[in-house]
C-alpha positions as CSV (number, residue, x, y, z in Angstrom):
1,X,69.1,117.8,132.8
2,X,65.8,116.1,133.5
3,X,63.4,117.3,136.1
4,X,61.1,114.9,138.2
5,X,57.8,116.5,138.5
6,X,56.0,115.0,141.8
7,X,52.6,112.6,141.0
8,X,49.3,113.6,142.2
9,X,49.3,111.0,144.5
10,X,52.7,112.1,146.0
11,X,51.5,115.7,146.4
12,X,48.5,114.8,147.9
13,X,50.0,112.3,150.5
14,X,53.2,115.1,151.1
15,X,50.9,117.7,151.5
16,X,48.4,115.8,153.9
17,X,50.6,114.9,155.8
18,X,52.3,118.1,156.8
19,X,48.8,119.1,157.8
20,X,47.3,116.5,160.3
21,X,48.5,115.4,163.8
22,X,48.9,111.7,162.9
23,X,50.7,111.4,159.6
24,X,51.5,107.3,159.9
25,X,47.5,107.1,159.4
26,X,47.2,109.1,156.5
27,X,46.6,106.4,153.6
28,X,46.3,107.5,149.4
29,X,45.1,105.5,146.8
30,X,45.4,105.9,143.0
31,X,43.1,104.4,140.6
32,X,42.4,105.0,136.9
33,X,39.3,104.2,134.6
34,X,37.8,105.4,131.9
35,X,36.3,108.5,133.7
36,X,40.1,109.8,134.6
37,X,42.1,109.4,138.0
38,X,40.2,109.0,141.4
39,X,42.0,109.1,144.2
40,X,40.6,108.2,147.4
41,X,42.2,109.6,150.7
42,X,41.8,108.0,154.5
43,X,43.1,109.7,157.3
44,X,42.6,109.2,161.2
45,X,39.3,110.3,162.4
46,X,40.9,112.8,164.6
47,X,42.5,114.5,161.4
48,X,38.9,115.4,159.3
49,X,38.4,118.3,160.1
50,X,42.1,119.6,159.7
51,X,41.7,118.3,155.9
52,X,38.0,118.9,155.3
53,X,38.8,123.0,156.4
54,X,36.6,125.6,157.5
55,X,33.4,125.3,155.5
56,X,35.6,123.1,153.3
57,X,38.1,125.5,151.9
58,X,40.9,123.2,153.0
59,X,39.3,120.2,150.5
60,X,38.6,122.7,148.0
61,X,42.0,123.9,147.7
62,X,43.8,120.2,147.6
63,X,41.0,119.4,144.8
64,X,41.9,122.6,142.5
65,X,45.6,121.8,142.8
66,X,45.0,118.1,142.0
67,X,43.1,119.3,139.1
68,X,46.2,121.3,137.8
69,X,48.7,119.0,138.5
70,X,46.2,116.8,136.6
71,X,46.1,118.9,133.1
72,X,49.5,119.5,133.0
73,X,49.7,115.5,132.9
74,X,46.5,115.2,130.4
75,X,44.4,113.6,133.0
76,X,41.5,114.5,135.2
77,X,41.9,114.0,138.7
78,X,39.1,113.6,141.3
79,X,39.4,113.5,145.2
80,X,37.5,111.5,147.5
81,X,38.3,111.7,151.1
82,X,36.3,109.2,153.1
83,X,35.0,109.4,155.9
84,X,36.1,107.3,158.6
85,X,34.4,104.7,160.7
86,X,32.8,105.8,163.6
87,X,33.4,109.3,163.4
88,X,30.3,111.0,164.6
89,X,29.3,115.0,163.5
90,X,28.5,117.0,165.8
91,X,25.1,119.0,165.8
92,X,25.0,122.1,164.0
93,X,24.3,125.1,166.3
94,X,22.8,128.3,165.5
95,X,25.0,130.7,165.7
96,X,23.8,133.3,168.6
97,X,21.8,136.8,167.1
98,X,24.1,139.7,166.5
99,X,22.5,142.1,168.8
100,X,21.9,145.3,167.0
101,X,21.9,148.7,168.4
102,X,19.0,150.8,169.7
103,X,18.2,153.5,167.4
104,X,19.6,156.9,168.8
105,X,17.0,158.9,169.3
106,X,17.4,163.0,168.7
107,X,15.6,165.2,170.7
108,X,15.2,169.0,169.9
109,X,17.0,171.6,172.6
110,X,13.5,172.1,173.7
111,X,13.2,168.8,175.2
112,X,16.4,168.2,176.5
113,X,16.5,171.7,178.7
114,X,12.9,170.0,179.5
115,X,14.2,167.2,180.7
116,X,16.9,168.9,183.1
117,X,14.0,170.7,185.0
118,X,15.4,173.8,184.7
């Protein structure tokens, strides 16, 4: 019994597409040379950052799994998703200043009974 082991580029697209909004946009293209297998992904600009992930953990994750699909096949696989035309990135914004607590102050029984007036 044989068994059909998906291609990169089939992964890539199946998996792409079960991720973004608009899957009839998401296009994958395969091309080999003599540095290994590029494949080049293009998805609709309103997708990026659900493939791109927080802080790029999404991109990472497809580009590792690429990579072992890739050695099991003797090939190395590379992943370049462009970016699409006229998508604009927003301005990075500080994030706001953890405020941090006042230290507590101790005060001696002295004081305190000072403080009450009594």
């Amino acid at each position: 019994m044989t068994q059909v082991r998906p291609t990169d580029q089939e992964f890539l697209e199946f998996a792409v597409k079960a991720l973004v909004d608009t899957p009839e946009d998401v296009k994958v293209e395969r091309k080999i040379d003599e540095m290994g297998v590029l494949i080049t992904l293009d998805v609709n600009p309103a997708d990026m950052g659900m493939v791109i992930g927080r802080e790029g953990q999404t991109a990472k994750a497809l580009r590792t799994i690429l990579r072992v699909i890739g050695a099991r096949n003797n090939a190395r696989v590379n992943l370049k998703i462009n970016e699409p035309e006229g998508s604009t990135r927003g301005e990075r914004t500080p994030r706001p200043a953890v405020a941090t607590p006042a230290p507590e102050v101790k005060k001696s029984i002295d004081d305190v009974l000072g403080d009450m007036n009594i």
